[in-house]
VOTI-789468 format. One line per field, with one value per atom (N, C-alpha, C, O): residue number from 0; residue in one letter; x, y, z. Coordinates in pm, whole numbers, plus 50000, padded with zeros to 5 digits. Example, Ala and Ser with C-alpha at 12.3 -4.5 7.8 and 13.67 -1.06 7.14 Angstrom:
BEGIN
i (0:0:0:0:1:1:1:1)
aa (A:A:A:A:S:S:S:S)
xx (51319:51230:51320:51424:51285:51367:51290:51341)
yy (49431:49550:49670:49668:49775:49894:50003:50114)
zz (50780:50780:50780:50846:50708:50714:50787:50804)
END
This chain:
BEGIN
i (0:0:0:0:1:1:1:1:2:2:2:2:3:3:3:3:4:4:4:4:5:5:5:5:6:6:6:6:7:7:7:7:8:8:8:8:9:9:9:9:10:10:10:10:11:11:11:11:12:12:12:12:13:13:13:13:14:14:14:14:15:15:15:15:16:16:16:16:17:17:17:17:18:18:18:18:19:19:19:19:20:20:20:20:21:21:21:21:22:22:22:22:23:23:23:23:24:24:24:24:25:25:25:25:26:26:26:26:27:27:27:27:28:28:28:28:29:29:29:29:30:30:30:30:31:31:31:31:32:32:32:32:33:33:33:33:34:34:34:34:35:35:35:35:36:36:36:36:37:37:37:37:38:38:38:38:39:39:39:39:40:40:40:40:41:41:41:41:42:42:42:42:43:43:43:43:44:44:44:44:45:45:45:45:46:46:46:46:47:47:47:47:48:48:48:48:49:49:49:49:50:50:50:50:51:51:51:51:52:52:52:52:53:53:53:53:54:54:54:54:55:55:55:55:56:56:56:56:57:57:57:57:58:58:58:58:59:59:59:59:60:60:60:60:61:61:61:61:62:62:62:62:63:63:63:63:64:64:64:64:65:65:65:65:66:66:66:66:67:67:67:67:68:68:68:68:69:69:69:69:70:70:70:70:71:71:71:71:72:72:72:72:73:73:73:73:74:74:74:74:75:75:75:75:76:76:76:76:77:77:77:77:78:78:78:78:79:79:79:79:80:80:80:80:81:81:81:81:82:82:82:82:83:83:83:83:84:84:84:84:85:85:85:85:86:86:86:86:87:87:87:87:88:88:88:88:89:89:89:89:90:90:90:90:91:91:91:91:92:92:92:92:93:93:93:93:94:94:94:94:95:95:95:95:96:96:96:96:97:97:97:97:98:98:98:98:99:99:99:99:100:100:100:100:101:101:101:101:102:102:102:102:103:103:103:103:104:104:104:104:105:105:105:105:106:106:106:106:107:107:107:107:108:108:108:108:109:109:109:109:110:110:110:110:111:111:111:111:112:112:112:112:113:113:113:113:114:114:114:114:115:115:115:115:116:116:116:116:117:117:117:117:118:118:118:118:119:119:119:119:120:120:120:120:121:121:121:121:122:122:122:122:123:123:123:123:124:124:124:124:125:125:125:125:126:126:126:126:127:127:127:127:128:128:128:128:129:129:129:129:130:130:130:130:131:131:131:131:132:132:132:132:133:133:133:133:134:134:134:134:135:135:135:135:136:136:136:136:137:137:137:137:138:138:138:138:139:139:139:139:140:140:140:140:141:141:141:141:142:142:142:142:143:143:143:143:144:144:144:144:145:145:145:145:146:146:146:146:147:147:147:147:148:148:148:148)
aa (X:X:X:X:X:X:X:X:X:X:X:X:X:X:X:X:X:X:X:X:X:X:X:X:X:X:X:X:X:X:X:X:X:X:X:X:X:X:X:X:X:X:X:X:X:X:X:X:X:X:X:X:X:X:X:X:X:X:X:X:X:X:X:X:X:X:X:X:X:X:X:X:X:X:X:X:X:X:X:X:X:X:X:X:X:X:X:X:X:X:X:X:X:X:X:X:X:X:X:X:X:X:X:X:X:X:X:X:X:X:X:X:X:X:X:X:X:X:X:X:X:X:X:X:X:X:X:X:X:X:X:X:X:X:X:X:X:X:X:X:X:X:X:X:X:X:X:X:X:X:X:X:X:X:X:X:X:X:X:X:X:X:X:X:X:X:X:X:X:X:X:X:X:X:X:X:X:X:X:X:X:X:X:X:X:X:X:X:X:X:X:X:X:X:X:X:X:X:X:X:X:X:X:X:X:X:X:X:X:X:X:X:X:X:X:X:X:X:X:X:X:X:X:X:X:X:X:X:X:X:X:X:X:X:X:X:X:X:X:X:X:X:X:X:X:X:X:X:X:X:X:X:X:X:X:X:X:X:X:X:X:X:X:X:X:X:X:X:X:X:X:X:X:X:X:X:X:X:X:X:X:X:X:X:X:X:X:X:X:X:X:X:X:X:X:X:X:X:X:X:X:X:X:X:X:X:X:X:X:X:X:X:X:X:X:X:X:X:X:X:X:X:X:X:X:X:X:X:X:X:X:X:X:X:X:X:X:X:X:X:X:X:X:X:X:X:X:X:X:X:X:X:X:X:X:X:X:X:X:X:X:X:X:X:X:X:X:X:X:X:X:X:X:X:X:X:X:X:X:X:X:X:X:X:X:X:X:X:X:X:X:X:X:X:X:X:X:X:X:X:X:X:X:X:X:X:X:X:X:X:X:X:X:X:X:X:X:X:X:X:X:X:X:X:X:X:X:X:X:X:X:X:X:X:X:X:X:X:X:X:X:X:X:X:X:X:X:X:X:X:X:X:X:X:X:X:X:X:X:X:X:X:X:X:X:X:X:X:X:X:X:X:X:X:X:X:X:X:X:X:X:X:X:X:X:X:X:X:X:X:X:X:X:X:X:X:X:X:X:X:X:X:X:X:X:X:X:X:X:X:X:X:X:X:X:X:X:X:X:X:X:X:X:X:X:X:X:X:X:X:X:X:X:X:X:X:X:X:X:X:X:X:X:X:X:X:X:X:X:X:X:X:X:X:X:X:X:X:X:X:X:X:X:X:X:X:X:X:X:X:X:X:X:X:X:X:X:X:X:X:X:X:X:X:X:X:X:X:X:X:X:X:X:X:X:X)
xx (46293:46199:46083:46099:45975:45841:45746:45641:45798:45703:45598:45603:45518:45456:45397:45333:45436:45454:45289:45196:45278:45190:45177:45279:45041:45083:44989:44866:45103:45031:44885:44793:44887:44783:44702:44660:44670:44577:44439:44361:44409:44314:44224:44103:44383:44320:44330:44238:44430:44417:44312:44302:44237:44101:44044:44032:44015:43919:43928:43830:44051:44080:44008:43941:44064:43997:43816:43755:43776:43636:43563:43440:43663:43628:43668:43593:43748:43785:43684:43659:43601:43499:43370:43286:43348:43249:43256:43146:43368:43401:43377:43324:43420:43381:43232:43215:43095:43035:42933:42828:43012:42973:42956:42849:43094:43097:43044:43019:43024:42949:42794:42740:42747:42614:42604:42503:42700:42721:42694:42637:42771:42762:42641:42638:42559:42465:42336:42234:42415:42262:42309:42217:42413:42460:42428:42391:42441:42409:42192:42111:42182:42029:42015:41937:42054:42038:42068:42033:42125:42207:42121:42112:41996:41911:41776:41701:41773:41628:41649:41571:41755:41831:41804:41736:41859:41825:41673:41613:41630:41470:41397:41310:41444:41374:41408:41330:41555:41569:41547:41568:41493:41403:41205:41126:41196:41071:41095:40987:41185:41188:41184:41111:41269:41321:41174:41144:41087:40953:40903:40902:40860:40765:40847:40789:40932:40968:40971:40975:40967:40950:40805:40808:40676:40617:40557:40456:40637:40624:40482:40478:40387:40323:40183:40132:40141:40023:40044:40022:40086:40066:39990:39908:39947:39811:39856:39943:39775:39844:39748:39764:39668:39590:39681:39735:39678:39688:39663:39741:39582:39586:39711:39800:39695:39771:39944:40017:39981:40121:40123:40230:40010:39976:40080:40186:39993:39978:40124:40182:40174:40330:40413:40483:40420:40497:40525:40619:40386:40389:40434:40489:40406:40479:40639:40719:40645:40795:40919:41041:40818:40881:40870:40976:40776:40759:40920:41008:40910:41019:41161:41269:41120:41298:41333:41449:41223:41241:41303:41420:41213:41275:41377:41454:41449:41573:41676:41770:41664:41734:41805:41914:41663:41656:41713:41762:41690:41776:41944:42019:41994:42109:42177:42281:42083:42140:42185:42286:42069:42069:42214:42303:42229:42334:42508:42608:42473:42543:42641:42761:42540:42517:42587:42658:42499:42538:42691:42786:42713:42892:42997:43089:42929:42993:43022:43115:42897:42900:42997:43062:42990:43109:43229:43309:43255:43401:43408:43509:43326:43367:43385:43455:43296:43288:43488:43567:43522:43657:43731:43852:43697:43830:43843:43938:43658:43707:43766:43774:43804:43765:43988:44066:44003:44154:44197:44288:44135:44234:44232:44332:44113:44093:44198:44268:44212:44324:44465:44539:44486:44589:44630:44718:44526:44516:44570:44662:44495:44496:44698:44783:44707:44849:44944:45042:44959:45042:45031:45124:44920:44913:45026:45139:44949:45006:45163:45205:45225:45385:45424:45532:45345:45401:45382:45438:45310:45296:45394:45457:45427:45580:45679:45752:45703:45803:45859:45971:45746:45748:45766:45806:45760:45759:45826:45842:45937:46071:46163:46252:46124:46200:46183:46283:46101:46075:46178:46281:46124:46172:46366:46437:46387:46557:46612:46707:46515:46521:46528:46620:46447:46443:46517:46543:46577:46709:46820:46894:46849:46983:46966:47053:46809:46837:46848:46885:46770:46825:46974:47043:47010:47216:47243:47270:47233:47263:47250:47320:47137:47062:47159:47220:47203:47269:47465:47533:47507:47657:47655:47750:47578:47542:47506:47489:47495:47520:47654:47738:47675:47817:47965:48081:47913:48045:48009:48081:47896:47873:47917:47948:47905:47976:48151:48229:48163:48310:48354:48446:48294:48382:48366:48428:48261:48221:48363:48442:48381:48492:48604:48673:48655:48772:48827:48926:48714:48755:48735:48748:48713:48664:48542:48569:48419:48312:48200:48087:48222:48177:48163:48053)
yy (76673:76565:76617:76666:76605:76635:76552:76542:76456:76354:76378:76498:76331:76364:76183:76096:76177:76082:76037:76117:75884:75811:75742:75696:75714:75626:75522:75526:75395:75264:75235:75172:75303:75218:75336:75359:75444:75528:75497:75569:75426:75345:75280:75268:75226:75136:75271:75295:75349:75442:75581:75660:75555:75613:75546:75605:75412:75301:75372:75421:75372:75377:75487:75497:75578:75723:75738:75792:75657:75670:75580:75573:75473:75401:75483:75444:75571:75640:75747:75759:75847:75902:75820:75867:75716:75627:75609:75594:75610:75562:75684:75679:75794:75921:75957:76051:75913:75931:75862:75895:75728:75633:75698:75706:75768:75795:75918:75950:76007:76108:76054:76082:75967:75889:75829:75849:75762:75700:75793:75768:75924:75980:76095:76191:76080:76145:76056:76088:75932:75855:75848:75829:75855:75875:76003:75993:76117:76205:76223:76287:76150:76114:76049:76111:75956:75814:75882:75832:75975:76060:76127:76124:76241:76326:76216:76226:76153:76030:75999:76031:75936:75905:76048:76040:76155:76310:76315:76334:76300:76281:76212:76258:76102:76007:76069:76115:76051:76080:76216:76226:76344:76439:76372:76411:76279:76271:76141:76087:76103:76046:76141:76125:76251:76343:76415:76464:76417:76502:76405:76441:76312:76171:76210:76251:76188:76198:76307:76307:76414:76508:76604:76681:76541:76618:76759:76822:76777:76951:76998:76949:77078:77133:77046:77032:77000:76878:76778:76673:76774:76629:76593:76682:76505:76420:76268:76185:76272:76203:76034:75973:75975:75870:75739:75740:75679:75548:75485:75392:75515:75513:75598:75556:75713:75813:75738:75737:75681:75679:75498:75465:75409:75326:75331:75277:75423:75459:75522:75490:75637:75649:75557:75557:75475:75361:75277:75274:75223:75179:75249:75191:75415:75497:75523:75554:75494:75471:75350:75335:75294:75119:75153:75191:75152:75190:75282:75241:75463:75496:75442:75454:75366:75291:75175:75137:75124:75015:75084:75062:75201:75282:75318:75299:75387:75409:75350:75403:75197:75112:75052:75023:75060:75025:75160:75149:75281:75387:75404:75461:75324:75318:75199:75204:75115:75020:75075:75065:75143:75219:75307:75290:75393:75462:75406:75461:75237:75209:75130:75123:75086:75027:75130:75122:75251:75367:75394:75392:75417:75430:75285:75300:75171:75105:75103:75061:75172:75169:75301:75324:75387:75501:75466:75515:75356:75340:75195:75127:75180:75062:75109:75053:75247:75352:75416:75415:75446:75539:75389:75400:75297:75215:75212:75225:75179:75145:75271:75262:75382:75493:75516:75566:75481:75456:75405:75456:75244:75134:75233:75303:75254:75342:75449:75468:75518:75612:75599:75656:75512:75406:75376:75414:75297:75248:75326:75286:75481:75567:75621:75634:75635:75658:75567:75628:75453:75351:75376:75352:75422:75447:75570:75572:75657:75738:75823:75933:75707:75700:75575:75542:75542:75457:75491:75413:75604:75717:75810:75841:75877:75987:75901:75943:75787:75680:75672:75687:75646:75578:75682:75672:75831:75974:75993:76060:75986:76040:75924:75972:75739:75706:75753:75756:75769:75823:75923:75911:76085:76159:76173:76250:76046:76060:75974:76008:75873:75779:75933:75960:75985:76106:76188:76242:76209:76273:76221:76286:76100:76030:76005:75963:76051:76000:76104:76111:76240:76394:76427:76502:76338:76369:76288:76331:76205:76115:76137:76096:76213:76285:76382:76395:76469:76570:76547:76607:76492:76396:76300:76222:76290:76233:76358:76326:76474:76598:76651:76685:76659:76710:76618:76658:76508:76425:76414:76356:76477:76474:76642:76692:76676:76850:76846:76892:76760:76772:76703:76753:76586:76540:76584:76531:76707:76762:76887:76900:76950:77064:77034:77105:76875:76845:76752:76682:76791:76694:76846:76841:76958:77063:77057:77100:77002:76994:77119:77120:77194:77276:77383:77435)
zz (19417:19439:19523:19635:19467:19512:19535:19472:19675:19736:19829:19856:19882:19957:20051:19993:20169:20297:20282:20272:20284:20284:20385:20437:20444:20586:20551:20540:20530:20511:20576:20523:20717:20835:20865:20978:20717:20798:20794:20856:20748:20786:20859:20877:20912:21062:21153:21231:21143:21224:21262:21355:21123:21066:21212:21319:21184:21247:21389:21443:21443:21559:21638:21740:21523:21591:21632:21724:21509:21524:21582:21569:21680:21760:21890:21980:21932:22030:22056:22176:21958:21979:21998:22075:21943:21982:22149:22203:22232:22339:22426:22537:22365:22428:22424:22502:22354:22369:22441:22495:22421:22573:22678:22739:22718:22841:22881:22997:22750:22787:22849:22956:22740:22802:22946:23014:22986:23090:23234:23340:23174:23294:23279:23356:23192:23174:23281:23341:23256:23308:23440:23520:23487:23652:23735:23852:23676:23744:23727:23793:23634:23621:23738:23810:23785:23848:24052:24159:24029:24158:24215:24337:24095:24144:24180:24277:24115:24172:24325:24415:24336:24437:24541:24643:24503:24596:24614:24719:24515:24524:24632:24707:24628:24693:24847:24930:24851:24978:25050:25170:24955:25025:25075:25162:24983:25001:25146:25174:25212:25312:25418:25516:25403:25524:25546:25655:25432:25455:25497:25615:25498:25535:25734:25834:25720:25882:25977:26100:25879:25983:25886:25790:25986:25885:25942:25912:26014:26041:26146:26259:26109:26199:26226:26338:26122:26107:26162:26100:26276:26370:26364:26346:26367:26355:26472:26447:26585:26652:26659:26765:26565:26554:26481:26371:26536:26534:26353:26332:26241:26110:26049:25975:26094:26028:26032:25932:26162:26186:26092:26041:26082:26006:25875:25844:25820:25694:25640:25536:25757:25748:25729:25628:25808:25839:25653:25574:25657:25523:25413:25319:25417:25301:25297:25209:25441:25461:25432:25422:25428:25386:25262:25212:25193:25001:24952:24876:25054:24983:25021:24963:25162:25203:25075:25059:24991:24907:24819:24790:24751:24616:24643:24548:24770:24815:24780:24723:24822:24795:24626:24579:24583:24442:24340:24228:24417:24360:24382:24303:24541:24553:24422:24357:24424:24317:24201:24131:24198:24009:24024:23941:24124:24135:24114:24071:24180:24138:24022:23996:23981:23831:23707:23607:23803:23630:23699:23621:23824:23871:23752:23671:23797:23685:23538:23468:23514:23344:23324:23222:23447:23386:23374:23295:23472:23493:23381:23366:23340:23232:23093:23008:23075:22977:23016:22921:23111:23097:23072:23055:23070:23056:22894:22816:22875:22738:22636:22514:22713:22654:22666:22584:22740:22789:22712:22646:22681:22547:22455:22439:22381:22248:22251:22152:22357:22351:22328:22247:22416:22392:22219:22141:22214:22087:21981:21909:21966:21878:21893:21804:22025:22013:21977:21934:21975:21897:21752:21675:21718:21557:21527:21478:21575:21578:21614:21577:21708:21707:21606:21556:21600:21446:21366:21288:21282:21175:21183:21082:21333:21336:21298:21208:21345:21304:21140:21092:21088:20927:20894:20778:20933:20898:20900:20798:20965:21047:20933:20863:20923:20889:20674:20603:20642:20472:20464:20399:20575:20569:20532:20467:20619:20656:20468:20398:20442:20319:20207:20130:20222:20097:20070:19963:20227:20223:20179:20105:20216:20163:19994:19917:19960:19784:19684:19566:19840:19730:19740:19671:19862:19869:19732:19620:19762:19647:19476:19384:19480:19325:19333:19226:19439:19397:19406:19323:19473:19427:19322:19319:19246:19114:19010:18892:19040:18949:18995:18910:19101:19130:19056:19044:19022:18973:18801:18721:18772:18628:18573:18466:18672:18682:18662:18579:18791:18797:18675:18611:18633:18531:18399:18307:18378:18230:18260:18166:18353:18407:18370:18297:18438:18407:18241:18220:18154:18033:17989:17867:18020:17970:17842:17729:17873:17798:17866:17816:17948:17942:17923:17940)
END
């Protein structure tokens, strides 16, 4: 007997898979836009540490420290609005690995339910080649013992 094992649900299990790389490339995105979102964030906060210490050009007038002040409030705002972003894209990663978890999940239930139906065919095919072949063995024995062979 020359069968070959069919899996009812490869299909859905098709589906699954190519919903599980869909999920992986979420999260590749996700964390593409986080470590994006991380260096802005580094950014900003070098262009504060220079705003505060501005090195050998003192300038000691009353406009100048004005004018700091206000450039300092501007990047403490973007600061802020960059900590946000930072953390926004932290969420979308970790909402990206969850969904990226079910899918995995997912894909393995298929998939121990494919070794399953595998394991259970496999054992079915066996009991019908025993069977095919004690059904030649008793057409043997009984051609031997009427002596027809």
């Amino acid at each position: 007997m020359n069968q070959k094992f069919h899996y009812k649900l490869q299909s859905v299990l098709n589906v699954r898979e190519s919903m599980k790389k869909s999920c992986e490339m979420e999260l590749a995105a996700a964390n593409r836009a986080l470590r994006d979102e991380e260096e802005r964030l580094r950014k900003v906060a070098e262009r504060i540490y220079a705003a505060l210490n501005p090195g050998a050009e003192l300038v000691q007038d009353i406009p100048y420290f004005n004018q700091r002040e206000r450039h300092l409030r501007t990047l403490r705002v973007e600061l802020e609005s960059r900590k946000n972003a930072v953390k926004m894209a932290t969420m979308n990663v970790n909402n990206a690995r969850q969904k990226l978890l079910e899918a995995h999940v997912e894909v393995k239930k298929f998939e121990k339910n494919r070794e399953r139906e595998k394991d259970l065919w496999t054992a079915e095919l066996g009991r019908l080649e025993q069977s095919a072949n004690d059904e030649i063995s008793n057409v043997l024995a009984y051609f031997k013992a009427t002596d027809r062979i």
